[in-house]
N, C-alpha and C positions, 0 to 999 in steps of 0.2 A: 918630750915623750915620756916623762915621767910618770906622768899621771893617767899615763893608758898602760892597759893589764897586757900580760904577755897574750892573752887569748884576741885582745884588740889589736895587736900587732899585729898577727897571721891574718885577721881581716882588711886591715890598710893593704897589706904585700894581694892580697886576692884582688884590691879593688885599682891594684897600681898595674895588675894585668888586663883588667876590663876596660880601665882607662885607656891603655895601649891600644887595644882594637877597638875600642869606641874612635880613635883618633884616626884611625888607619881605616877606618869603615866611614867617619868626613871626608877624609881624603881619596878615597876611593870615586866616593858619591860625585864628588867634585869634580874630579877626572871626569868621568862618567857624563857629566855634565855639560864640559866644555867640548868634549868628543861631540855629543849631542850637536853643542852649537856652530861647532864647524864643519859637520859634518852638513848641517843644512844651509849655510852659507856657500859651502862649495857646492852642492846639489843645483842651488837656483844659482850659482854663477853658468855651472856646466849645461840646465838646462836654458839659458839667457846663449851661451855660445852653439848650442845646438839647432837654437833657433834662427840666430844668424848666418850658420854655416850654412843652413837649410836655402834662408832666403838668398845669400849670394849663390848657392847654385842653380836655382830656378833663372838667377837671372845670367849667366855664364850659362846657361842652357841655351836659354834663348835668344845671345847674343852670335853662340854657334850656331844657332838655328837661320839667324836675320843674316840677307846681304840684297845688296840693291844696287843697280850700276845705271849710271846715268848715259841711253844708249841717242844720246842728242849729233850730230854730225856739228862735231867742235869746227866746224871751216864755213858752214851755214846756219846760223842760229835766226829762225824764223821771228818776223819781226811785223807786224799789225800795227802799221801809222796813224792808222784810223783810230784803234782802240787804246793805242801807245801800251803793247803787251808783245815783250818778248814769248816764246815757245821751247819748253824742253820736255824730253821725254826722257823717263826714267824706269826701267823695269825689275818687278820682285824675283831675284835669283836665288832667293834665299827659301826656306820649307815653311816659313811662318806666315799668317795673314797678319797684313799691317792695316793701322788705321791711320788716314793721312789727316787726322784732327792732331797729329802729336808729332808730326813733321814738323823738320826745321830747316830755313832756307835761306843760306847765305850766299852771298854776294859779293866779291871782294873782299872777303874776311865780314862784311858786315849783315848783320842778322835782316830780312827782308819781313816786315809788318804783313804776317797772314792774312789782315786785311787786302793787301795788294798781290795778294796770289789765288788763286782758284784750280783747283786740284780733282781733272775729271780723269774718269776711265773707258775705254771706248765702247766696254761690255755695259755702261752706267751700273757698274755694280757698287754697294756699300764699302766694302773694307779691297783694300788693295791684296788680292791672292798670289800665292805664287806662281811665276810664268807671265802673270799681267803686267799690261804698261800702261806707265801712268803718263799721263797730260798734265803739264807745270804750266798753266799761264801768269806771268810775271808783268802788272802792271805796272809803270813807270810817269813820274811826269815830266821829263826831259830823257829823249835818247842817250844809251850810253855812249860812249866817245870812244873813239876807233883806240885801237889796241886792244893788247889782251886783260884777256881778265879770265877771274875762278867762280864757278859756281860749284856749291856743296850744299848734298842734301843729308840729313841728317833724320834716323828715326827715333822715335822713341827712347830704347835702349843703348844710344849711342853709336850704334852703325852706322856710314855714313859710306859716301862718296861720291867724290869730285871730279871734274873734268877742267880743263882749261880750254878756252877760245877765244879766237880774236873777231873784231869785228871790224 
């Protein structure tokens, strides 16, 4: 530092405080920055969970809404030799219209091929309403075999219910 004059000294000390806040004004920025970018990663996380809170309660809506009782006389289960088609009725207890395209029908624990069911209502109306009963015809290609057994009807949203009967 020899060869800098005492008047270029007081200008290094001036520019060794500009330097300070030049450094302090990156680092700001920088902060500044990262806030930024976490602040919109938690944004779309928060709106990603808002949107799931949304859909599971439409569907816990409507799962309170659904119920369906199978009102079949579990000690006579009507039985067509002819057409080889068991008979159950089931009726909407619940506040919601169901669609019986999205029914599921099991049988002894085992799921029954839509094909081999046909599902009327006595109004021939479209969607199964509440208060109405439904007609389960269950085709078969051999009789079921005497003892008990479970039928479960199951909707859409995971409502379900079963009866037991024997034959």
């Amino acid at each position: 530092m020899a060869f800098l004059k005492s008047s270029d000294t007081h200008c290094f000390i001036k520019d060794r405080k500009a330097e300070t806040a030049i450094t302090h004004m990156i680092f700001f920025i920088a902060a500044i920055l990262i806030a930024m970018t976490v602040i919109a990663v938690m944004s779309a996380n928060v709106q990603s969970l808002t949107g799931a809170t949304a859909s599971s309660s439409k569907v816990l809506s409507e799962q309170i809404k659904t119920d369906i009782t199978i009102i079949s006389d579990p000690k006579i289960i009507p039985y067509d030799s002819t057409s080889k088609e068991y008979t159950f009725y089931a009726k909407n207890t619940g506040r919601t219209d169901l669609d019986t395209e999205y029914l599921d029908v099991f049988i002894d624990g085992l799921h029954v091929d839509p094909e081999n069911i046909e599902m009327e209502f006595f109004d021939q109306d479209v969607l199964w309403r509440p208060g109405d009963t439904l007609v389960v015809n269950m085709k078969v290609t051999d009789e079921m075999t005497t003892g008990d057994h479970r039928i479960l009807i199951a909707t859409e949203n995971g409502k379900s219910d079963s009866m037991d009967f024997r034959i």
